[in-house]
C-alpha positions in Angstrom: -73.3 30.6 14.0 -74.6 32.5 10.7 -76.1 35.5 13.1 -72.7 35.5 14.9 -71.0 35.5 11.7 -72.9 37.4 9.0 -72.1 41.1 9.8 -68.3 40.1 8.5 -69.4 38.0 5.3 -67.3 38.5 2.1 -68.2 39.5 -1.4 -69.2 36.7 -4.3 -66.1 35.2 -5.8 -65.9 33.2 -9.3 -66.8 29.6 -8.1 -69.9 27.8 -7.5 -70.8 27.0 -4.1 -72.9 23.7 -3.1 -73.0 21.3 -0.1 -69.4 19.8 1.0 -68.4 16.1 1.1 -69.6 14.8 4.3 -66.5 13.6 6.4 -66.6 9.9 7.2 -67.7 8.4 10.8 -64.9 7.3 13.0 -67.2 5.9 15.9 -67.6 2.8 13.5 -65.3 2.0 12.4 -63.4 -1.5 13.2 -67.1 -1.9 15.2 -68.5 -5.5 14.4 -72.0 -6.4 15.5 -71.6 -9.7 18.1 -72.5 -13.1 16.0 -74.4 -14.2 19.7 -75.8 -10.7 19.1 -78.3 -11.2 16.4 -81.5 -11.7 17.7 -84.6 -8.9 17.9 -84.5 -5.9 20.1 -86.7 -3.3 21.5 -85.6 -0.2 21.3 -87.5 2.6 23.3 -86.4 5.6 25.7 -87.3 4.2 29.3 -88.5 6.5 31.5 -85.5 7.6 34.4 -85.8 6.6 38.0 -85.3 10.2 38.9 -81.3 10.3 38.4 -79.7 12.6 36.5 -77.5 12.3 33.8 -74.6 14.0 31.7 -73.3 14.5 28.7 -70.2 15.6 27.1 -70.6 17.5 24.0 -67.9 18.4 21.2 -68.9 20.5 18.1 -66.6 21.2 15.5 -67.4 23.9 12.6 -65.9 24.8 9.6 -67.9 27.9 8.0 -67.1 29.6 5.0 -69.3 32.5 4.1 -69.6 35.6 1.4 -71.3 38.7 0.3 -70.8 41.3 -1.8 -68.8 44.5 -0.7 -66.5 42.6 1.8 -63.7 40.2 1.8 -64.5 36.7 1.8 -65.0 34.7 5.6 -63.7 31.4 6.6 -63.8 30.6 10.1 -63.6 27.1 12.3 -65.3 27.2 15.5 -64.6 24.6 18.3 -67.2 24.3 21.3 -67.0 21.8 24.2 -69.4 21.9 27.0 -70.9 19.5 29.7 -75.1 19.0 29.5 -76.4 18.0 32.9 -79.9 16.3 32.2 -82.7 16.0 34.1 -86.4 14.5 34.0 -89.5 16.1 35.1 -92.4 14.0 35.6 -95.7 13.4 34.0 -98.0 16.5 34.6 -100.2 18.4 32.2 -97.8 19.0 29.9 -96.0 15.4 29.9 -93.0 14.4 30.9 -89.9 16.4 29.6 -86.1 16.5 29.9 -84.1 19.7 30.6 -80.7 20.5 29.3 -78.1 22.7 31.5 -74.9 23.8 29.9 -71.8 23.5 31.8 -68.0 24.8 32.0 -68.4 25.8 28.2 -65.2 26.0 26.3 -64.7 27.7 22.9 -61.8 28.4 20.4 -62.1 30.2 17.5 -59.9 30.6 14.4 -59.2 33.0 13.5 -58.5 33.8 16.7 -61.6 36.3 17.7 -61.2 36.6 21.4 -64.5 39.1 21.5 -66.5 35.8 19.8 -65.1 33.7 22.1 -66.4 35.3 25.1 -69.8 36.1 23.7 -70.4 32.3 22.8 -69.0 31.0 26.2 -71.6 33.3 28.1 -74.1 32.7 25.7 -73.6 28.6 26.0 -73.3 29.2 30.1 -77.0 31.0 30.4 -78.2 27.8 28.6 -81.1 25.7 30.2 -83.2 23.8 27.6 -86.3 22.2 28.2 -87.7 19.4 25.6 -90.5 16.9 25.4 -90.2 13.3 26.0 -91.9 10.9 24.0 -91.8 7.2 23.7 -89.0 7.0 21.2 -87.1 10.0 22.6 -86.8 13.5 23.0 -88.7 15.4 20.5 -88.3 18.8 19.2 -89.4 21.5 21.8 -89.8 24.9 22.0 -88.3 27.4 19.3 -85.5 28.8 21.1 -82.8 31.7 20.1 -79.3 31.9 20.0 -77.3 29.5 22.0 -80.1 27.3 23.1 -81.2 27.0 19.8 -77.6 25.6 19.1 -77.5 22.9 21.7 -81.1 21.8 21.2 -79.9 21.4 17.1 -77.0 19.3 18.1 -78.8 17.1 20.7 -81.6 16.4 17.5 -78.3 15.0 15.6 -76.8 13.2 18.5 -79.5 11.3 20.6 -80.8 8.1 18.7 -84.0 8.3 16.3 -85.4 5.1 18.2 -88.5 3.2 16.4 -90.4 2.3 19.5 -90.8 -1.4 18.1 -88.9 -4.4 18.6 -86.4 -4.6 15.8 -83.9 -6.8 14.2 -80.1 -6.5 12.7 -80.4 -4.7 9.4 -84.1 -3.5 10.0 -85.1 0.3 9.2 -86.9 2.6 10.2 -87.7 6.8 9.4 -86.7 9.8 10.8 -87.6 13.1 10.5 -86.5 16.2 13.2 -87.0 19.8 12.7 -84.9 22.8 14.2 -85.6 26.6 13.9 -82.4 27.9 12.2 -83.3 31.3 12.4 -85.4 33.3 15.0 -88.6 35.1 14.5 -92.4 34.5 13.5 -92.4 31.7 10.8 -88.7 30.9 11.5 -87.0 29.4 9.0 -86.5 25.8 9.8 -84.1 23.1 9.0 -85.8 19.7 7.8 -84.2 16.5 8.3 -85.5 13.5 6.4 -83.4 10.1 6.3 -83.4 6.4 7.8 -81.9 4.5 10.5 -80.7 1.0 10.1 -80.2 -1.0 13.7 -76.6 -3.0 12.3 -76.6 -5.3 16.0 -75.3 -5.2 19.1 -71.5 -4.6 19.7 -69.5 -4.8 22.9 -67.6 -2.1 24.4 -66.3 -1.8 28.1 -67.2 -5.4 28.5 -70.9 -3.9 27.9 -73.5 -5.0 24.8 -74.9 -1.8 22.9 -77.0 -1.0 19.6 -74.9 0.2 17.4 -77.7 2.5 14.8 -76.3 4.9 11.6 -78.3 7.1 10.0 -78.3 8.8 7.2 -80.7 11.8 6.3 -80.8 14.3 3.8 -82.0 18.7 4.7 -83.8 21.2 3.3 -83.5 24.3 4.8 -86.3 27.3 4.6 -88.6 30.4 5.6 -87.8 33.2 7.2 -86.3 34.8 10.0 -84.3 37.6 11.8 -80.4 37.7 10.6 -78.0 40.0 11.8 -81.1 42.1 13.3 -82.3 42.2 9.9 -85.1 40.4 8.2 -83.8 37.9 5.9 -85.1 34.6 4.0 -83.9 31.4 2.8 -83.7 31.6 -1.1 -82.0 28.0 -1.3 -80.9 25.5 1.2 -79.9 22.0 1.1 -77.4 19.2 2.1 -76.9 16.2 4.2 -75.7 14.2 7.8 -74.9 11.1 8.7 -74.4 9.7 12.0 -73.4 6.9 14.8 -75.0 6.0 17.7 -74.3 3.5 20.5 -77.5 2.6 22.4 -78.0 1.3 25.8 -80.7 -1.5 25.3 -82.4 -1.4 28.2 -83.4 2.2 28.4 -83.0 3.2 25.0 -80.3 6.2 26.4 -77.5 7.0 23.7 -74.1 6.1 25.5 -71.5 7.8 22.7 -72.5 9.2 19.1 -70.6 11.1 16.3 -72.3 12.9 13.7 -71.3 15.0 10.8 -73.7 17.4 8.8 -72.7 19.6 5.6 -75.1 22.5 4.4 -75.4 25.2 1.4 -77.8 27.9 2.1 -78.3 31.2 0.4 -80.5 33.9 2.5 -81.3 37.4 1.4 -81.1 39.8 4.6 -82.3 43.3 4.4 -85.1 45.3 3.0 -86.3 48.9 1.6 -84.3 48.1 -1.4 -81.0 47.2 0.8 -80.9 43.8 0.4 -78.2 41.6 0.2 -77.9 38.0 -0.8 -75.3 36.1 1.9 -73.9 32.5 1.1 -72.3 30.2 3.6 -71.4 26.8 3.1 -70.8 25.0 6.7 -69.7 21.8 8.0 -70.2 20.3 11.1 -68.6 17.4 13.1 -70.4 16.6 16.6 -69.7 13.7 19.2 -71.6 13.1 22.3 -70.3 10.4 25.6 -72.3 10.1 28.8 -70.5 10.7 31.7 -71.1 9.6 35.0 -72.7 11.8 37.4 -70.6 14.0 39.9 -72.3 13.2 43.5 
């Protein structure tokens, strides 16, 4: 988004900018943990029997952003897409999962129907390949772009798992990493928080884990922005999220998560460089689906 955005940021205006008020979570609420639901869990990613699996993917953006010489920019961005998954097995370089975007959907508003298209074919050339570790998916390769996009949202919307048996109200760390922009020593977006495993709720007539997080992220380095060198001078804020876990295999069923950022990057150089500021916020939600045969 900033890459796609930044060539039409707007000039500094009078007030201070810092990280938004996080929205609230509305996968949780009226959710009550089962009272026959309170005993110990384990909670670990199982590995597949070879079946594939699919998600549905929402991402909602609201990106404000500002530079000198122009007008200010305030966009919201709306992306839906389908993420077929699959599992590779256990070969030198361990077992993985990879991520295939499909029938990508985007609306933009303002409505920018040359964005729209770019993202859609950028989102449709997307296959993503990440490791798989006993508590999940872990970060993978640095990726550009689209991919580097979906790979950010799955970190937010598939379960930090602990790998240990657990019980209601337990916690446990986590901590992801995502390049946010491309190039050597990429800047990266650090996310440090804690999970809390609240019990098991029913839905569908089914028992889940019902896990929130909370995490705070500091975002830094440098990178390629607009084509142009640029660094992070300051970036901060903060995400929350929801996630309904399958016991058994550890697989996240639904999720919702919200994120709101502040960063300030100076792009340019040769004594052309300009400072850009964009404040962001960033609704996601995640449902498996079944499998089309």
């Amino acid at each position: 988004m900033l890459a796609v955005l930044a060539v039409s940021c707007g000039r500094h205006a009078e007030e201070a900018w810092s990280v938004p008020e996080l929205p609230s979570l509305s996968l949780a609420e009226g959710l009550a943990p089962d009272e026959a639901g309170t005993g110990r869990l384990t909670l670990r990613r199982a590995s597949s029997d070879g079946t594939g699996r699919a998600y549905a993917v929402r991402l909602e953006h609201e990106v404000r952003m500002r530079g000198r010489g122009q007008a200010p920019l305030a966009v919201a961005l709306e992306e839906e897409f389908d993420l077929a998954e699959a599992e590779s097995g256990t070969g030198n370089g361990g077992a993985a999962v990879e991520w295939t975007v499909r029938s990508p959907e985007v609306n933009v508003d303002p409505a920018r129907e040359e964005t729209k298209s770019l993202l859609e074919r950028d989102l449709a050339r997307v296959t993503l390949r990440r490791p798989l570790t006993g508590t999940g998916v872990g970060p993978g390769e640095p990726a550009d772009g689209a991919a580097r996009e979906v790979g950010e949202s799955m970190d937010r919307l598939l379960a930090v798992l602990p790998g240990r048996e657990v019980a209601p109200g337990d916690t446990w760390p986590m901590r992801t990493s995502s390049a946010r922009l491309p190039g050597n020593g990429a800047a990266a977006a650090e996310r440090t928080g804690t999970v809390r495993f609240e019990g098991v709720v029913t839905q569908d007539e089914a028992g889940y884990a019902l896990l929130l997080a909370e995490w705070d992220v500091a975002i830094r380095g440098e990178g390629v922005l607009a084509n142009q060198p640029g660094r992070v001078l300051e970036g901060s804020g903060r995400g929350r999220a929801a996630w309904l876990v399958e016991p058994s295999t550890g697989l996240t069923v639904r999720a919702e998560a919200v994120e709101a950022t502040h960063v300030r990057a100076e792009v340019g150089k040769n004594g052309r460089a300009q400072v850009l500021e964009q404040v962001a916020t960033l609704r996601s939600e995640l449902a498996r689906k079944e499998v089309d045969e």
